[in-house]
C-alpha positions in Angstrom: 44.8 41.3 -91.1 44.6 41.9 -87.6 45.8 38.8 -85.1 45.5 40.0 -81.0 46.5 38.3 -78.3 45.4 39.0 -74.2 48.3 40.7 -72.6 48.7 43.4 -69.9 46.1 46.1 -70.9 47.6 49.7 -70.9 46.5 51.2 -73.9 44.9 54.5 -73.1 44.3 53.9 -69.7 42.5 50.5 -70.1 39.4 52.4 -71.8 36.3 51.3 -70.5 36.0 49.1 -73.7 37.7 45.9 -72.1 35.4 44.4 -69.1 38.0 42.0 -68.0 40.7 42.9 -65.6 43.8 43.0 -67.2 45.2 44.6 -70.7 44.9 43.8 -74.2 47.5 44.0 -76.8 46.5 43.4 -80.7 49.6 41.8 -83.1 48.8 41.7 -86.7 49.9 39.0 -88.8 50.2 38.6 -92.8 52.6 39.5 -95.3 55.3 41.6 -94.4 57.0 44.4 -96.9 56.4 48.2 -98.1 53.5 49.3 -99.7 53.2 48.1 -102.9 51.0 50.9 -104.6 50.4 54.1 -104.9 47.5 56.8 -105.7 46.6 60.6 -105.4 47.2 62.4 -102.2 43.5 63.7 -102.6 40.9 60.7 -102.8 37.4 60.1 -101.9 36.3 56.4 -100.9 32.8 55.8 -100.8 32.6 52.2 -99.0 29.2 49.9 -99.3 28.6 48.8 -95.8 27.4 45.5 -94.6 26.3 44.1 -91.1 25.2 40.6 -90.4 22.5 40.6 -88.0 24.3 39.0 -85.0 26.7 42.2 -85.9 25.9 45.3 -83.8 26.5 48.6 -85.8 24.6 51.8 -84.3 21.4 53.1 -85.1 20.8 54.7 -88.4 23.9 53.9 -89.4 25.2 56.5 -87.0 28.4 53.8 -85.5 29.3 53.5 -89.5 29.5 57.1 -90.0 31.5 57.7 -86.8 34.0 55.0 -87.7 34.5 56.5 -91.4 34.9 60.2 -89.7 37.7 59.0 -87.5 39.6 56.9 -90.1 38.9 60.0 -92.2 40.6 62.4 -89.3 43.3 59.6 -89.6 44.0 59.7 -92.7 44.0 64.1 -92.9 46.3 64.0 -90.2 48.9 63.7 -92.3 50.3 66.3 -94.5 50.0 64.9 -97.4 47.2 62.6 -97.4 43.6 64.0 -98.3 41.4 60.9 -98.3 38.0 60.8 -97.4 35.6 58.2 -96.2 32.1 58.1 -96.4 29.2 55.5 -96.6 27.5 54.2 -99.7 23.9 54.4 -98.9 22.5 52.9 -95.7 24.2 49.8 -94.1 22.4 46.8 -94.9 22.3 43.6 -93.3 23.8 40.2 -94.5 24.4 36.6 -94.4 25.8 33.7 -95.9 24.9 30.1 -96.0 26.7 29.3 -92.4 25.4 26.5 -90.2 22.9 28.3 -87.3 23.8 32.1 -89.0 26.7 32.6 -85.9 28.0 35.1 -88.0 31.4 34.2 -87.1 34.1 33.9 -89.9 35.9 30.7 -89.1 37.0 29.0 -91.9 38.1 29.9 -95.4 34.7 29.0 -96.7 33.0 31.8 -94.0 35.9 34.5 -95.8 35.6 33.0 -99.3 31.8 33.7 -98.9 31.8 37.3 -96.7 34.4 38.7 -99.0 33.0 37.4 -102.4 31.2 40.9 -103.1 32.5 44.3 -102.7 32.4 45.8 -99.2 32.5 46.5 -95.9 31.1 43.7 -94.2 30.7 43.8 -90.0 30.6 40.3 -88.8 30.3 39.2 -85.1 34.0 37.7 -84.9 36.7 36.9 -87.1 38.5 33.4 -86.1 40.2 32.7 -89.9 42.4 34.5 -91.5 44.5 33.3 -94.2 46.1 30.1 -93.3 46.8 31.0 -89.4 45.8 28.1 -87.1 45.3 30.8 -84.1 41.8 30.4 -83.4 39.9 33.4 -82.2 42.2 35.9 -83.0 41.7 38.9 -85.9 39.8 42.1 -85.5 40.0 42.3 -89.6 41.0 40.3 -92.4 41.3 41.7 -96.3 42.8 39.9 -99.0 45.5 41.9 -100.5 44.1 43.3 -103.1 40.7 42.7 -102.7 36.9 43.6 -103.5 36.1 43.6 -99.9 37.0 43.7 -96.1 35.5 41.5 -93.0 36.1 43.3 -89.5 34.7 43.0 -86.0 33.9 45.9 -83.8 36.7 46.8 -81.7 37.2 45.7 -79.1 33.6 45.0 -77.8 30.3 46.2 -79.2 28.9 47.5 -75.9 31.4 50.8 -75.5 32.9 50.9 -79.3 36.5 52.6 -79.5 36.0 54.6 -83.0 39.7 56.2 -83.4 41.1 52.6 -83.0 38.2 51.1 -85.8 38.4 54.2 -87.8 42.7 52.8 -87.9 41.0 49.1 -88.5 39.2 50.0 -91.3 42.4 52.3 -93.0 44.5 49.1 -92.5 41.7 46.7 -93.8 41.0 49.0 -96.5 45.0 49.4 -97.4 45.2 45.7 -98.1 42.4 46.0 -99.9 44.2 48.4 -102.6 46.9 46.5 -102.6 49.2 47.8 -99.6 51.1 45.3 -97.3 52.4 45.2 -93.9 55.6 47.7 -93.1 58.1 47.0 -91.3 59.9 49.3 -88.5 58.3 52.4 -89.4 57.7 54.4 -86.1 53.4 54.7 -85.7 52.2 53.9 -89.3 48.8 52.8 -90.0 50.1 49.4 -92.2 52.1 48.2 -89.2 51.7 44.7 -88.2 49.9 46.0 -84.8 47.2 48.2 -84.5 47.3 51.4 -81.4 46.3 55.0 -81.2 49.7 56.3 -82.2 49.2 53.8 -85.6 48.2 56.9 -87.9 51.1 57.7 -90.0 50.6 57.3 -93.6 52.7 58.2 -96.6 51.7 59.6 -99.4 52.6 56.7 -101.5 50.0 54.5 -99.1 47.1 57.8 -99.3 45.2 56.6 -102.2 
């Protein structure tokens, strides 16, 4: 689960993505501990992926595939991880029975409903996670383990960041499995903070 907060934005060299002046600094919140499971150091992970339709995710499905390929270059960065990602068929869009179709998670009802079938599922903002009372706040949100995972594109949809979704979607997906938040470990992926030096995985966590 991914909390952020607006800081002093530094992270590689403000990149274009932020249009306010200033920095941003993400914090994850959620359960803290190692990783509770473990799988093969070789794995392929063929993910179903959802949009809603206030949700912007490229053109023939070209956003989704360069968000798996980077979380994939991620996750075979590390010596002894082998995991692949790649899409399930074309994204399709979706909704749930939400008051004027915002597509904004903001409740546990919103989550309870987005994460009810197996998934990735875009939304346009994720303001509930859990039982936090930050408002406005996540980038992602899994349950640990889960069937499915609600992000946001990261950080806006106009000039998309893919190496820092592609780490999203590898911690999204490791709660998904089962994995929890870790605890100072120097640049892992299931840190409670997401960065571009977040790409270390073990290969208990490469499942």
């Amino acid at each position: 689960m991914f909390n952020k907060e607006f800081g002093v934005f530094s992270f590689l060299m403000c990149l274009v993505l932020v249009s306010v002046v200033g920095c941003y600094q993400v914090i994850v919140t959620g359960p803290s501990g190692e990783s509770v499971t473990t799988g093969p150091t070789s794995s392929k992970h063929q993910l179903k992926i959802f949009r809603h339709a206030r949700a912007t995710l490229g053109d023939e499905d070209q956003d989704a595939d360069k968000i798996l390929k980077a979380a994939t270059d991620v996750a075979k960065s590390n010596p002894d991880c082998n995991a692949t990602l790649t899409r399930d068929g074309d994204v399709e869009e979706f909704t749930w029975q939400q008051e004027d179709e915002v597509g904004v998670v903001s409740s546990k009802y919103d989550f309870e409903a987005v994460t009810s079938s197996r998934g990735v599922k875009v939304v346009k903002d994720v303001q509930w996670c859990g039982a936090s009372e930050t408002f406005g706040a996540y980038w992602g949100c899994a349950l640990i383990p889960g069937i499915a995972m609600v992000v946001k594109r990261v950080p806006y949809q106009d000039n998309p960041d893919y190496e820092t979704e592609g780490i999203l979607w590898l911690h999204e997906l490791g709660h998904a499995y089962g994995l929890y938040h870790v605890e100072n470990y120097p640049k892992r992926v299931m840190l409670p903070g997401i960065a571009p030096e977040h790409k270390k995985l073990t290969k208990s966590e490469c499942g």
